[in-house]
N, C-alpha and C positions, 0 to 999 in steps of 0.2 A: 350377472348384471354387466351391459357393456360400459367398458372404462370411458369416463367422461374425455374428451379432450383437453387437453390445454395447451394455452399463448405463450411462449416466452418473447422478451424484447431487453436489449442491453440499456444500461445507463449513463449516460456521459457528462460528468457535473461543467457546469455552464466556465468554469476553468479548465477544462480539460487539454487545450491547447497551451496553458501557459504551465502545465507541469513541465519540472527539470526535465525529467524523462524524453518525455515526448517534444519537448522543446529542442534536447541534444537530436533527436531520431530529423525531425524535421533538417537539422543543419546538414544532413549526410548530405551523399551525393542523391541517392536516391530514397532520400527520408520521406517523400508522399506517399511513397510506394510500402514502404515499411510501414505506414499507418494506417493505409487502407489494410497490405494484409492481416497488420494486429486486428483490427474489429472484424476482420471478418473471419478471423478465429473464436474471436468470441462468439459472433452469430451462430458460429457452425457448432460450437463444444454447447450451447445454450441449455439444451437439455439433455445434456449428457455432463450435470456437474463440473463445466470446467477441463473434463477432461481429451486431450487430446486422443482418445484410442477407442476400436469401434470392437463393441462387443458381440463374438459370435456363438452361443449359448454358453459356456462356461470359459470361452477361452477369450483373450485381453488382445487385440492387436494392436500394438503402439502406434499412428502415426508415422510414416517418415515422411523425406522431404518430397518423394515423387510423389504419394497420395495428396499431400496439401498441393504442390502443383497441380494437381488433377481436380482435385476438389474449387480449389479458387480461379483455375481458370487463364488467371490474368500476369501470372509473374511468373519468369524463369526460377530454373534448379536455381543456378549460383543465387538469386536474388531471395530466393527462399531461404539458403542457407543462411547468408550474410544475417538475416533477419533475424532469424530465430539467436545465433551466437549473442546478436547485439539485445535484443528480448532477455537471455540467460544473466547479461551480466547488466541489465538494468533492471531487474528483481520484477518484469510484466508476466516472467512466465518461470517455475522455476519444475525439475525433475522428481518423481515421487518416485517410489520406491517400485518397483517393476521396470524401470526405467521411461515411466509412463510420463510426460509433458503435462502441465496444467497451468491455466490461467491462473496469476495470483490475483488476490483479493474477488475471486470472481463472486461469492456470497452478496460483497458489497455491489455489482453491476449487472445482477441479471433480476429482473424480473419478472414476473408469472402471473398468470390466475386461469382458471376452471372455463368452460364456456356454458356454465350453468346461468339461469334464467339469473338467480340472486346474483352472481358475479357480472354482469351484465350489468341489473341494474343499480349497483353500488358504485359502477363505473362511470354510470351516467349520471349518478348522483355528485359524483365528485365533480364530475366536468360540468355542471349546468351547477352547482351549488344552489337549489333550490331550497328556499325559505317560504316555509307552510307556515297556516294558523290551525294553530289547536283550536279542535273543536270544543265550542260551549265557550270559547275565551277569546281578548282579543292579542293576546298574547303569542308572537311569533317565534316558531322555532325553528332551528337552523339543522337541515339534515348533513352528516358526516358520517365520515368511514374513521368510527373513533379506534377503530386497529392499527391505523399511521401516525395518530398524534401522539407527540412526543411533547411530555412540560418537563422545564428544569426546576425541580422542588428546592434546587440548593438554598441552603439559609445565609443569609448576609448578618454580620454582626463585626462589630467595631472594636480594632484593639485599644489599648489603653495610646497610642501617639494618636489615636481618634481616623487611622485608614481602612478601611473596610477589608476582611478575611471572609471570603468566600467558603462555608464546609457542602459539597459536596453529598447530595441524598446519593441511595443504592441506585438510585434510577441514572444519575447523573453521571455516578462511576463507571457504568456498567457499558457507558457512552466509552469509556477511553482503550482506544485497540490495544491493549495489552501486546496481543498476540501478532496483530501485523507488523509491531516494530520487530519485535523478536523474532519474525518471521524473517523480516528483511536484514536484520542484524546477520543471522545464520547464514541466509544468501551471501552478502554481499561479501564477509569475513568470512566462508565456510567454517563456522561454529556451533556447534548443540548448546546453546542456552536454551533455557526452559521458559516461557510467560505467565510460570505460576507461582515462582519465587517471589515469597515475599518482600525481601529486598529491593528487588528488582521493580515487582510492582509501586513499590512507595517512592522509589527514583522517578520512574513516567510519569506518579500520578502528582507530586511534586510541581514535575515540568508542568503539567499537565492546570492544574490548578492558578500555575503563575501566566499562562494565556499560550503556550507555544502549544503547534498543531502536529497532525500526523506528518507534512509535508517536511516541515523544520526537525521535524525527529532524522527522517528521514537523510537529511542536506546533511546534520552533521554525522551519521556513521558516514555517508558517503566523502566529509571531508576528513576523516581520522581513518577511514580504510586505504585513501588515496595514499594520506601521509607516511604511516604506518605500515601497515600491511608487508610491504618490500624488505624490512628493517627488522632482523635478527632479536634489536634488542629491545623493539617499541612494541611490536603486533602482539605481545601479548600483555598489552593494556587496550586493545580493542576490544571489550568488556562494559555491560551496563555498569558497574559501579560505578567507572572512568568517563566516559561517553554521558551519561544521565546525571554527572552529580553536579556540582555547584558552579563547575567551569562551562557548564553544557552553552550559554548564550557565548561565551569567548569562541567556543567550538562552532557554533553556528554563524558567527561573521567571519572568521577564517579563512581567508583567498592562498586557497591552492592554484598554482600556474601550470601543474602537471599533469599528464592523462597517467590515469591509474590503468588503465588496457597495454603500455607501453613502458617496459621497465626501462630501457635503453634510455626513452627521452628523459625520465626519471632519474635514473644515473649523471646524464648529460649536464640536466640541470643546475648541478652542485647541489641541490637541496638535500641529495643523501649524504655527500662527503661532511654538508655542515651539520648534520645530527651526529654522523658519528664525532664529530670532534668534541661537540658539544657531550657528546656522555663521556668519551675516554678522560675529556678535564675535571668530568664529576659535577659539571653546570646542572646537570638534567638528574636530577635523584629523584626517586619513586614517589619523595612526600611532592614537588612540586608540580609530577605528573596528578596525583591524587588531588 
């Protein structure tokens, strides 16, 4: 039977310019440049899962920087280089084990379908959202692709000061990325936490419950890895318990003035001499980190 075809096409949510990320990339010298070639890495990995390497019967060839020069056309070695370094350490693309490149979150930004007749016209049904009458009645119905609709069943009920507590159905939960915080935790920290710790998952879903997003998950590892991370006696409180528990909004308004890619200016700043002062006097104990 011959293999049907199919469409891939990427996703870009209607913020996609105003993320951290790509906001910093934009300030570079040549951040246009950096964002065109990030999507059109994505175009190119589209159906090949994300992965940056091209398979030739059983054997993996990773990507380097002269094939994506070749492939995209439009940008220098050095400018491919620079990119990808500055991709690694802003969690857009991180290394899998073969030492193979992969889009992260790419699940979330690609989409697919078939070019069979039914995918076709479920496609046109989407975009014309056409409303029939049932025959024999005059009662109208509304045709959909109820494969994408998404309802939140969570139950609303009132504590005893009379503020409403949101509980969370499985459908509801099953919405909170566990796995990409964790995902991006590892990156950014180089650390093996796992996103199926219980624990762990009752920290996010916490957060999660009281309104903050994957983006704000995100802002504070990136403001306790800048802080920490350099610091002998702090980096090993960059850790879900620390980072996700009750401090996590203090952590999320937190203005760091230092680039965490540059230990120097980090040094510079005096912000390191005054942490450690601050531990050698015994200011900073483990309960007030906690």
């Amino acid at each position: 039977m011959k293999e049907q075809k199919r469409y891939y096409w990427i996703k870009l949510k209607t913020d996609f310019f105003n993320q951290e990320t790509i906001d910093f990339l934009l300030s570079q010298e040549n951040g246009c440049q950096y964002i065109v070639l990030y999507q059109m890495l994505c175009l190119n990995t589209a159906n090949n899962n994300g992965e940056m390497a091209t398979r030739i019967g059983e054997m993996i060839v990773p990507y380097d920087i002269n094939k994506i020069v070749r492939d995209t056309k439009y940008f220098t070695f050095d400018t491919v280089a620079v990119a990808l370094e500055l991709f690694k350490k802003l969690g857009l693309i991180y290394l899998e084990e073969g030492q193979i490149l992969k889009i992260a979150n790419f699940e979330r930004m690609i989409g697919s379908e078939s070019a069979s007749r039914d995918a076709i016209k479920k496609r046109e049904q989407r975009l014309k959202k056409k409303i029939g009458t049932e025959k024999g009645t005059n009662c109208p119905i509304e045709y959909r692709d109820k494969s994408i609709e998404i309802r939140d069943k969570s139950i609303e009920i009132r504590d005893k000061e009379g503020d409403i507590k949101i509980i969370p159905s499985e459908e509801s939960e099953a919405n909170i990325p566990y796995k990409d915080i964790i995902d991006y935790l590892n990156i950014k920290a180089e650390t093996n936490y796992k996103s199926s710790t219980k624990k762990t998952k009752d920290l996010i879903k916490s957060r999660f419950n009281e309104g903050f997003t994957l983006e704000e998950f995100k802002k504070v590892i990136d403001n306790k890895v800048r802080e920490w991370k350099y610091n002998a006696d702090m980096c090993k409180y960059i850790r879900p318990e620390t980072l996700f528990g009750t401090k996590f909004e203090s952590y999320l308004n937190q203005k760091i003035n230092f680039d965490d890619s540059k230990m120097d200016d980090f040094v510079e700043s005096g912000y390191y001499d005054w942490i450690n002062e601050a531990i050698d006097s015994d200011w900073l104990s483990d309960e007030q980190v906690n």
